[in-house]
C-alpha positions, 0 to 999 in steps of 0.5 A: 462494494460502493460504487465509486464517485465521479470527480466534477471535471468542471470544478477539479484544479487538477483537470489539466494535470489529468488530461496531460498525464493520462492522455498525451503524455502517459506518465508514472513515477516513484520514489524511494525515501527513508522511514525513521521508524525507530519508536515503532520497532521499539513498540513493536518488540514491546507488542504481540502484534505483526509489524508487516500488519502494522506497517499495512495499516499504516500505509492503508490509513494514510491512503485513505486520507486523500482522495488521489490515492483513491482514484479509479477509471470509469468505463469512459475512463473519466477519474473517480474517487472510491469511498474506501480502498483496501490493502491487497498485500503478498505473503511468502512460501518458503518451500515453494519460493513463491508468494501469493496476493492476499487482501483484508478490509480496511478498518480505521481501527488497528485492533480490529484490522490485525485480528482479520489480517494477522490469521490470514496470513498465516491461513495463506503462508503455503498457499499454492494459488497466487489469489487464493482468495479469488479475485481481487475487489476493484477497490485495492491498492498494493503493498509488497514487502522484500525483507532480504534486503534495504534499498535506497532506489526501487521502481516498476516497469509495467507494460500496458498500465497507463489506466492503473491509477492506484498507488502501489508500495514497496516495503524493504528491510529495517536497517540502523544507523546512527542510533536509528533504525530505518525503513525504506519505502517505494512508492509508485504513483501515477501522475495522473492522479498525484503530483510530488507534493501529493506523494510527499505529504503521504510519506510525511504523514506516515512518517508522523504515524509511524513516529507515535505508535500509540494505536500498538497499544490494544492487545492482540488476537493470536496471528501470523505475519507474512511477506513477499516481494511484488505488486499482486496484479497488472496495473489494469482496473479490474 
């Protein structure tokens, strides 16, 4: 795994707004918008491929786009910005009515993530293990998925995670309205590290990748979609 890159505390424009929000005033925040994802559900029917995959992807390459959704502590917590980071994301058991955090590397290319994610999860479907992995690299965000239910509101309270700088999301159920189907989101974010204008643009480019679904297209490998409810870990750096 590659180290990640401190950030040059002398040149940063956004150093104060670190120092206030990790240090002095520890603060988080979410949001909870609307996805117009009615072109990607149309291309998803018309596809083989998983939309909870796809909808990982999506959110794994906007993330990996902007370095504040990137951003990690070092020991002496002092911001650092990783080349890369990975999608960690739940799957359900139904018997059991529990869920387990699985991860995949993330691949720019949608094919070649699909064919690694969509076996694991159907690998990881009745696990029994919460990580049946093994632990979790240092380099991942969250994705959880509740498709019982839309909502319009949804945030986390977590204890002791004022170090956790990584973004954490929320997937709800499709619903239409108005000749449009929608998705709603959650976003979780550390102000740390991001301000509003941050975590807007983020929802605004995954609005626009979700709007050209063109990377569906590839044909798939055999696979199996999976879903689940809350972030895999404690907002802790591991």
């Amino acid at each position: 795994m590659d180290a990640p890159t401190p950030i040059d505390l002398g040149t940063w424009p956004r150093r104060q707004h670190f120092e206030h929000y990790l240090r002095l005033v520890p603060c988080t925040y979410s949001m909870t918008v609307e996805l117009d994802v009615t072109a990607f559900a149309a291309a998803l029917r018309r596809s083989q491929r998983k939309s909870y995959v796809a909808q990982v992807w999506a959110l794994s390459t906007v993330v990996n786009r902007h370095d504040e959704f990137k951003m990690c502590l070092t020991a002496a917590r002092e911001p650092a910005v990783w080349p890369v980071v990975h999608p960690a994301f739940t799957v359900f058991n139904p018997e059991r009515e529990t869920f387990a955090c699985v991860w995949t590397p993330y691949d720019s290319d949608f094919g070649a993530f699909h064919d690694v994610a969509a076996p694991l999860l159907a690998e990881h479907s009745r696990a029994t293990d919460f990580f049946p992995q093994g632990e979790l690299p240092a380099n991942v965000f969250d994705v959880s998925s509740l498709p019982w239910a839309s909502f319009t509101g949804f945030n986390l309270n977590i204890g002791n995670g004022w170090d956790h700088l990584a973004p954490i999301f929320t997937l709800g159920r499709y619903t239409e309205r108005d000749g449009r189907v929608l998705l709603p989101l959650a976003v979780q974010v550390h102000h740390a590290a991001a301000d509003g204008f941050h975590s807007t643009r983020l929802v605004n480019e995954l609005q626009a990748l979700v709007a050209d679904p063109t990377w569906l297209d590839e044909s798939p490998k055999a696979g199996a979609e999976g879903l689940a409810g809350t972030p895999c870990r404690p907002r802790q750096e591991r």
